[in-house]
C-alpha positions as semicolon CSV with decimal commas, in nm:
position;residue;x (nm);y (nm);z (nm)
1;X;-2,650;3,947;2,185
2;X;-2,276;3,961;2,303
3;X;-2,278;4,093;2,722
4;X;-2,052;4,371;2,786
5;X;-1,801;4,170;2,923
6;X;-1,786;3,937;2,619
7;X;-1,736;4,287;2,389
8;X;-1,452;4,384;2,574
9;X;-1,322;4,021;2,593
10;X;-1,287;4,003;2,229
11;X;-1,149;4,322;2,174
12;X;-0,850;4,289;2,385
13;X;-0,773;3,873;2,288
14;X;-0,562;3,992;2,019
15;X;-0,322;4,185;2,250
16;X;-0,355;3,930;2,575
17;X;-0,293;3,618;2,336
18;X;0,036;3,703;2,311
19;X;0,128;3,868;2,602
20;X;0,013;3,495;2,746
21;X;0,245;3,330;2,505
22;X;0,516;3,581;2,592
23;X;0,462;3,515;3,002
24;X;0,480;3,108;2,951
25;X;0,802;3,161;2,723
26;X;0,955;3,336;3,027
27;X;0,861;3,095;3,267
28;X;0,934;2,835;3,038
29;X;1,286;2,952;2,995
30;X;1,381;3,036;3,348
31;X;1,210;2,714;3,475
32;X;1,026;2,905;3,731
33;X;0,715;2,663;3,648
34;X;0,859;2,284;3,721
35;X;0,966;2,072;3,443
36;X;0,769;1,754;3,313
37;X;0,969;1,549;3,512
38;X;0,843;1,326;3,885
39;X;1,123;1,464;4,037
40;X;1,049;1,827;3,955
41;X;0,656;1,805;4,007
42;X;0,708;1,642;4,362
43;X;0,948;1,905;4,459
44;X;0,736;2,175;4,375
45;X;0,455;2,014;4,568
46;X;0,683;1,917;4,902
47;X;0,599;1,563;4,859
48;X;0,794;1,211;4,815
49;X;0,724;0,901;4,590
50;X;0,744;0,739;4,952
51;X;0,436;0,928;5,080
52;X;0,254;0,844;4,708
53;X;0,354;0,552;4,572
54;X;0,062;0,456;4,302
55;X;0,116;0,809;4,182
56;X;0,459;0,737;4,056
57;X;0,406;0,493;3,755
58;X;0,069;0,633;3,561
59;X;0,236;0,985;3,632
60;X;0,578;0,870;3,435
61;X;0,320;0,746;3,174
62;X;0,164;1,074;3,092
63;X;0,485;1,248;3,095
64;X;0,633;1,056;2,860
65;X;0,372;1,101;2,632
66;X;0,386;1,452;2,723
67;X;0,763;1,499;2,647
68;X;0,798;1,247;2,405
69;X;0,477;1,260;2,159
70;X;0,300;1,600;2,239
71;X;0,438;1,926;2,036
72;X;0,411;2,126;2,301
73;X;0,469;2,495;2,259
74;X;0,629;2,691;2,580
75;X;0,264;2,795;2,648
76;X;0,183;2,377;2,709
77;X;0,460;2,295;2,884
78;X;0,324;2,565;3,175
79;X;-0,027;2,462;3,165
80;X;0,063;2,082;3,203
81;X;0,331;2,189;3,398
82;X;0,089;2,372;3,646
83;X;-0,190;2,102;3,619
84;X;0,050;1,822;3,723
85;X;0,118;1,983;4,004
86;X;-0,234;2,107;4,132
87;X;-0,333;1,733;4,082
88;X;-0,007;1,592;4,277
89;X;-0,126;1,872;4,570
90;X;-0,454;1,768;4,572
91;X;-0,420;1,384;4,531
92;X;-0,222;1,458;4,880
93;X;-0,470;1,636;5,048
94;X;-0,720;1,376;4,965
95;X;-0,489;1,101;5,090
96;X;-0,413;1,267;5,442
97;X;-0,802;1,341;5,455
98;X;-0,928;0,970;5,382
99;X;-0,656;0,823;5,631
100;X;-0,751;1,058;5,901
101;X;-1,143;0,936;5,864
102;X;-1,233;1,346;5,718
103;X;-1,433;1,182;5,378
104;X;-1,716;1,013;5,521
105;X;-2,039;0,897;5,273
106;X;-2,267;1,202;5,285
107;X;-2,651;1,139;5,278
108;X;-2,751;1,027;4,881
109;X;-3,081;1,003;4,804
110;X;-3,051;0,782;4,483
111;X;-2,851;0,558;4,316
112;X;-2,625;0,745;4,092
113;X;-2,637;0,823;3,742
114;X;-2,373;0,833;3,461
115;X;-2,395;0,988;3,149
116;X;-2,186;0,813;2,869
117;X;-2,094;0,760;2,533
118;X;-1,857;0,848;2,254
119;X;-1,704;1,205;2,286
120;X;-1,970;1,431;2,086
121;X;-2,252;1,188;2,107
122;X;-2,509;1,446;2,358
123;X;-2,362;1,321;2,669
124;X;-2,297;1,699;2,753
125;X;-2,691;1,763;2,666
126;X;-2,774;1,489;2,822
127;X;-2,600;1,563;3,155
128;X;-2,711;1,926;3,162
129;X;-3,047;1,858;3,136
130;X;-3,010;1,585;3,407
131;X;-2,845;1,803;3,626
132;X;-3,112;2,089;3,620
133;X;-3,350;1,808;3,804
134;X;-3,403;1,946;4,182
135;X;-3,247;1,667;4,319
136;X;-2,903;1,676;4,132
137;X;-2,570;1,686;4,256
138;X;-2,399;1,751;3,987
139;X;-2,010;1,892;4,048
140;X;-1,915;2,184;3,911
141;X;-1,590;2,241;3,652
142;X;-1,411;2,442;3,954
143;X;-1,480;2,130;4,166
144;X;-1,358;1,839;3,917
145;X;-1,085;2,033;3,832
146;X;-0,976;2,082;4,225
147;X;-1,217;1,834;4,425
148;X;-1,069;1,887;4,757
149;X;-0,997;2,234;4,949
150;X;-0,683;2,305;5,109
151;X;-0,763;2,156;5,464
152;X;-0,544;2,391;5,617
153;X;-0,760;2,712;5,506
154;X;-1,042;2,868;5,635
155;X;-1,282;2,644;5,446
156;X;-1,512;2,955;5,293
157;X;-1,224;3,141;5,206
158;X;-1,088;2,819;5,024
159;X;-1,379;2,753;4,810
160;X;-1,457;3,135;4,708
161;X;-1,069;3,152;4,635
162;X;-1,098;2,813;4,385
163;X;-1,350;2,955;4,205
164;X;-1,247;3,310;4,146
165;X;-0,884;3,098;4,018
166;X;-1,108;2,871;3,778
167;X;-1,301;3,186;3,623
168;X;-1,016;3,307;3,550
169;X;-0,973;3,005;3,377
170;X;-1,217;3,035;3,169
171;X;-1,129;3,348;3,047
172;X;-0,748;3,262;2,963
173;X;-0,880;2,952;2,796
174;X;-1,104;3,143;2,597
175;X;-0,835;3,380;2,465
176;X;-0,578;3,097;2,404
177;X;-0,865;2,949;2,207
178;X;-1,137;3,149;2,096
179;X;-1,354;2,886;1,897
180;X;-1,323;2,614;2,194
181;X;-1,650;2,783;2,378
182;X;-1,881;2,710;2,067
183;X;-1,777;2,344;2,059
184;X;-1,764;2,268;2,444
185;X;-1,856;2,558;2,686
186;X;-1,721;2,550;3,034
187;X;-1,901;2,749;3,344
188;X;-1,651;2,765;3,659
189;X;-1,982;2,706;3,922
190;X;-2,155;2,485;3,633
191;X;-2,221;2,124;3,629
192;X;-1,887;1,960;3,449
193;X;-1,785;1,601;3,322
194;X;-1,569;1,398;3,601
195;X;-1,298;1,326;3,377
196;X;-1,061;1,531;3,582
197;X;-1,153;1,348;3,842
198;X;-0,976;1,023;3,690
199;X;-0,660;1,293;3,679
200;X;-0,659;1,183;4,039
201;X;-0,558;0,868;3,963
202;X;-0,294;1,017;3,632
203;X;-0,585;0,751;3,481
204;X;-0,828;0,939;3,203
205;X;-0,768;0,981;2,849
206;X;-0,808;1,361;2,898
207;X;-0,442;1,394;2,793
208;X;-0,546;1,306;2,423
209;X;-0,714;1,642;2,384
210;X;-0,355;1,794;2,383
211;X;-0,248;1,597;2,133
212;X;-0,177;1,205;2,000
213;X;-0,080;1,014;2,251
214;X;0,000;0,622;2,164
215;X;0,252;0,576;2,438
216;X;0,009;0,630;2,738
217;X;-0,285;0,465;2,532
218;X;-0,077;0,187;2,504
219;X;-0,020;0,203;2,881
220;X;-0,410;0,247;3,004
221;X;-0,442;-0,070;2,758
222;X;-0,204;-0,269;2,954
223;X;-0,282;-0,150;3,271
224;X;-0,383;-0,487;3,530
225;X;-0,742;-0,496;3,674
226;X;-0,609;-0,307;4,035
227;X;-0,480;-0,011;3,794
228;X;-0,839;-0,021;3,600
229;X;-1,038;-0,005;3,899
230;X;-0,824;0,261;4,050
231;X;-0,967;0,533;3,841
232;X;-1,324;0,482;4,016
233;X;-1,150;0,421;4,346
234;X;-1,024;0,755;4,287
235;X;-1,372;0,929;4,160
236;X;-1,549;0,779;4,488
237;X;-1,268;0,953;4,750
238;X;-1,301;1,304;4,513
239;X;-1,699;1,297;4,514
240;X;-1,690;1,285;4,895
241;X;-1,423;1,520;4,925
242;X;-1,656;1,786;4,722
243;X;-1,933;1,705;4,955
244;X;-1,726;1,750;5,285
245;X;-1,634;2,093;5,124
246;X;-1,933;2,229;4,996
247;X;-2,188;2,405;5,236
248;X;-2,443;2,194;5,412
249;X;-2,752;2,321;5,192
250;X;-2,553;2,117;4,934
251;X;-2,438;1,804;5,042
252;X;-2,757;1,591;4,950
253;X;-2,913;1,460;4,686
254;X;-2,851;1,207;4,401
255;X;-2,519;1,197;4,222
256;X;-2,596;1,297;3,803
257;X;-2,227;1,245;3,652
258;X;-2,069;1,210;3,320
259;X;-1,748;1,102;3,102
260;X;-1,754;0,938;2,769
261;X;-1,462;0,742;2,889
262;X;-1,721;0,509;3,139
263;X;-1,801;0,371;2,832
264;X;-1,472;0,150;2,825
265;X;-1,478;0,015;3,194
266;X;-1,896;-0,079;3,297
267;X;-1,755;-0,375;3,451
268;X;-1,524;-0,101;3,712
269;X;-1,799;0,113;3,727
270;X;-2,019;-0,084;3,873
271;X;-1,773;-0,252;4,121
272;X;-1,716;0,080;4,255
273;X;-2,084;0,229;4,207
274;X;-2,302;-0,112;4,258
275;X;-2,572;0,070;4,273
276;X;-2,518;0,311;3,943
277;X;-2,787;0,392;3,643
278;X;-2,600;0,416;3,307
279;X;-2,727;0,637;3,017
280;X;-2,557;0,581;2,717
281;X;-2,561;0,782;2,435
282;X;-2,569;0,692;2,051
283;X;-2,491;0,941;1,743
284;X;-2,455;0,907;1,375
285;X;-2,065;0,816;1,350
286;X;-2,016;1,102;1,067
287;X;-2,147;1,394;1,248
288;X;-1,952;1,231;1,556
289;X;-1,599;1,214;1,423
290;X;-1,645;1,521;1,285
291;X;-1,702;1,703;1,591
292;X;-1,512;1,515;1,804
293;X;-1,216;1,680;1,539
294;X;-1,309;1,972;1,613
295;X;-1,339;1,965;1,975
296;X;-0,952;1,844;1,974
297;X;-0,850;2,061;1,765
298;X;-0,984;2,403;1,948
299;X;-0,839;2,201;2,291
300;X;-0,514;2,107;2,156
301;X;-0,409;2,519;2,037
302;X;-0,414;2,563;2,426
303;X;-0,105;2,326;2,460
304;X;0,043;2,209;2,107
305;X;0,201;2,393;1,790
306;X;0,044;2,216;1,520
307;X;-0,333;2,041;1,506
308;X;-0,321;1,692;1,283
309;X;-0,483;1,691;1,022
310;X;-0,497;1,315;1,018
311;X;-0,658;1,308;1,350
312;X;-0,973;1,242;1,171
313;X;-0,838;0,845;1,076
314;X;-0,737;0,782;1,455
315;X;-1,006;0,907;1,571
316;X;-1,204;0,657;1,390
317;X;-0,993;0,381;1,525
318;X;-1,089;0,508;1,889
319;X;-1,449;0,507;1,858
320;X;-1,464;0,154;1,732
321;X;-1,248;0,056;2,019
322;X;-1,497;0,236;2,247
323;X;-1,826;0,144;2,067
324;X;-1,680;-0,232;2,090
325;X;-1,605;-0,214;2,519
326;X;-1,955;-0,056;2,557
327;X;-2,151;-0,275;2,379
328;X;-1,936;-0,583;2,557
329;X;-1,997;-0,433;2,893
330;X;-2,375;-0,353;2,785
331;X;-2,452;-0,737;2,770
332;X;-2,277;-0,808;3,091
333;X;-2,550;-0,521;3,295
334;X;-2,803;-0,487;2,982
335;X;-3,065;-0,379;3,299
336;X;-2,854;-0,114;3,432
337;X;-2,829;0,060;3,081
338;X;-3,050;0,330;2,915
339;X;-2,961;0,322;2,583
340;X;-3,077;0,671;2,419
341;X;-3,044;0,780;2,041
342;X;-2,824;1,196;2,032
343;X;-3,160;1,282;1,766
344;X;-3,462;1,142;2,025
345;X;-3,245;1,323;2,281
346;X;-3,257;1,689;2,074
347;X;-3,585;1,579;1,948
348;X;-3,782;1,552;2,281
349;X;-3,497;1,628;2,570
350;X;-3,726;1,531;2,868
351;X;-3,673;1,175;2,726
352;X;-3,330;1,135;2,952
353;X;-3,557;1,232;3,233
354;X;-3,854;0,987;3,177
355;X;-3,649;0,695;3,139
356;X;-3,414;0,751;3,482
């Protein structure tokens, strides 16, 4: 039965949606959010390409596609507009942090596991049910999204400040697009994939829920093995950043993360994470595609005019690429692998459990 809060949710999307869309045309129009332009993201975050020179490139990458290939409405230009910049802030605060010796290892109690597989394939299930072990450290969506604090706040003011922003997320989220919380619900203080964590690194394919985006595909498939590896690189400096911030109740344990896109780099994976357990998951390709459709298409109404309806065809395309680097990295660490089937996983789900 609907909560109280959900009633009154629905009732008033139909006059917030476009009082949202009315707000991001005004901002839109008088520039008062930055433009998808280096230039304009680094001024609004009072930083150089001196003091952040890796950013510079994969950042030019994702704009283009952005600019170039994405349909955005007013409405997407903000929320990229916005994102680019939180990410630029905190990719700096993470930088100053790590050079002054402020992200040291916290005490792990297990090797780490990761959850992957083709988008729509029960990693999600898989994860949550991992992360509800005692043990977990699992990050939550507030965290991924914004893994280190501001250093130069109070540090409990910070964090309760982050996650009042990122439940207020939620909720504009879940007015721009109404059906995108029955295909992928997202909890501010719940555990969340570490894809946006690769935003660190403007490396993670996140960018293709907005939208097709060949250009910057084409660029993560040409990227050289330092660029690869950078997206881990990356993951490691925000997982110890969350730790540093997070009280000291909740700073040990054993690592449970997930992102279907580990499936295409194993071999990065475990040069960053030697000591990593893989779970990989497996679904019927119909039911897959399908819902992997679907799940772009409720993402993409957040930032784009139009959903493709052809989507369905690329999509396909994608999934053999990714089915084909998994299995290739699967023979290379066959014993670091669980492979698990999506209908054994609904069928019994303490079998992601056993097997770990």
């Amino acid at each position: 039965m609907p909560t109280p809060s959900e009633i009154a949710s629905s009732l008033l999307r139909p006059v917030l949606r476009p009082g949202i869309r009315t707000g991001c045309a005004v901002a839109d129009a008088l520039r008062i959010v930055p433009r998808l332009e280096v230039s304009s993201l680094l001024r609004a975050t009072g930083r150089t390409a001196e003091q952040d020179p890796r950013a510079i490139e994969p950042l030019e990458a994702m704009l283009h596609t952005a600019r170039d290939e994405l349909d955005l409405t007013a409405q997407g230009r903000v929320v990229l507009g916005t994102r680019f910049v939180r990410i630029l802030q905190v990719r700096g605060w993470i930088l100053d942090r790590s050079e002054a010796g402020d992200l040291p290892k916290s005490p792990i109690t297990g090797p780490p596991i990761f959850v992957t597989g083709f988008p729509r394939t029960g990693t999600t299930l898989s994860h949550r049910i991992l992360a509800s072990a005692t043990e977990a450290l699992a990050p939550t969506w507030a965290e991924v999204m914004e893994p280190s604090l501001d250093p130069d706040r109070p540090t409990e003011r910070a964090r309760a400040n982050r996650l009042r922003r990122y439940r207020t997320a939620v909720r504009l989220m879940q007015v721009m697009s109404p059906g995108l919380r029955s295909v992928h619900e997202i909890v501010a203080d719940g555990p969340e994939e570490c894809t946006h964590l690769h935003e660190g690194a403007f490396d993670s394919e996140s960018l293709a829920l907005a939208g097709p985006c060949p250009a910057y595909r084409t660029w993560l498939a040409e990227r050289d093995d330092r660029r690869r590896r950078e997206r881990y690189t990356w993951q490691d400096l925000c997982l110890r950043a969350i730790l540093a911030d997070r009280e000291e109740a909740r700073r040990s344990g054993r690592w449970v993360l997930k992102a279907p896109q580990h499936l295409r780099q194993l071999d990065d994976l475990f040069a960053v994470f030697p000591d990593a357990v893989v779970v990989r998951l497996h679904r019927d390709p119909i039911a897959t595609m399908a819902s992997t459709a679907s799940l772009v298409q409720h993402a993409s109404r957040i930032t784009s005019r139009a959903f493709d309806p052809a989507v369905g065809e690329d999509l396909l395309d994608v999934f053999e690429e990714w089915q084909a680097d998994g299995d290739d990295g699967m023979a290379r660490h066959a014993d670091r692998v669980l492979e698990v089937r999506y209908d054994d996983l609904v069928g019994d789900p303490e079998i992601g459990r056993a097997h770990v």
